[in-house]
Every structure is written in C-alpha cells, then in structure tokens.
C-alpha positions as CSV (number, residue, x, y, z in Angstrom):
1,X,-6.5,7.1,-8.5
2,X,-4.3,6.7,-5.3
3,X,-6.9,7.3,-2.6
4,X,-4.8,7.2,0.8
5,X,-0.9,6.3,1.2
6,X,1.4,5.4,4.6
7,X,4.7,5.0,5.0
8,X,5.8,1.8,6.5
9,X,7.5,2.1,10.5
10,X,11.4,2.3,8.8
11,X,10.1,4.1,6.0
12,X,11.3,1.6,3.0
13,X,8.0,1.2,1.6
14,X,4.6,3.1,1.1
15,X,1.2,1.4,0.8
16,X,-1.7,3.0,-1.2
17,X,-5.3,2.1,-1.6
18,X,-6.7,2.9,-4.7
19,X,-10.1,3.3,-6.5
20,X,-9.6,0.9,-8.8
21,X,-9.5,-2.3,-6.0
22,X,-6.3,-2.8,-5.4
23,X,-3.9,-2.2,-3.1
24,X,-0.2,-1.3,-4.3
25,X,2.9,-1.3,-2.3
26,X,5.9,0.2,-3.7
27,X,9.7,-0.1,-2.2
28,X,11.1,3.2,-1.0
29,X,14.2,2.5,-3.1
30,X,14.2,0.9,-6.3
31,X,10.7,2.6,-6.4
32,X,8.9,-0.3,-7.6
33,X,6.0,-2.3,-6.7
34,X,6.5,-4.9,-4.9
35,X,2.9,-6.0,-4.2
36,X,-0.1,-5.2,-6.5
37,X,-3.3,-6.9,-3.9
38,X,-6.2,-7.8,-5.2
39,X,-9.9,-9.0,-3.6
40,X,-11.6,-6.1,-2.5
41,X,-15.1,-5.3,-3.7
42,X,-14.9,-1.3,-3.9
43,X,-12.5,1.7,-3.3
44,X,-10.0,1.1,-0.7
45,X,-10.6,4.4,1.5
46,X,-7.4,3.6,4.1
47,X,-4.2,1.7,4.4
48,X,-1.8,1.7,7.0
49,X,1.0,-0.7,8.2
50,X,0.8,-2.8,11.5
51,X,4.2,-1.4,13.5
52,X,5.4,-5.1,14.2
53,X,4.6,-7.5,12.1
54,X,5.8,-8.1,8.5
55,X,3.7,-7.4,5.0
C-alpha cells in the first residue's frame, strides 16, 4: 500500500513510501520505476524530494 507520494521540483518523477519498506520512485514518463529502495525497518509515513540536489 502506497502510503504518501510527491512529485519531484520539474515534475518527471513521483516518490512514494509504502507499507511494505520500500520506497519506489517511478518516472513521470515511461511510467516505470526507476528506484525500488530498500533498508527501512517499518512503514515509510513521508517522502518528499530535496528541491536541489539530485536522487
């Protein structure tokens, strides 16, 4: 279950967290995932992109 999504400063991709630990970003585009991120320990509650720097 997609928990909390944001769209990324020039809107190509969209990050979700996700109840089941990972944390997917998909490209705006092709509409694909282009990250699937591992390594946390429970639901990731909020995601959000820095405005500057890169993924």
């Amino acid at each position: 279950n997609l928990l909390r999504c944001s769209w990324s400063p020039d809107g190509s991709k969209v990050s979700c967290g996700s109840s089941d630990r990972f944390h997917y970003i998909w490209d705006t585009t092709s509409r694909r995932i282009l990250y699937k991120l591992p390594g946390h320990n429970g639901s990731i509650n909020d995601v959000d992109f820095h405005p500057k720097e890169p993924i």
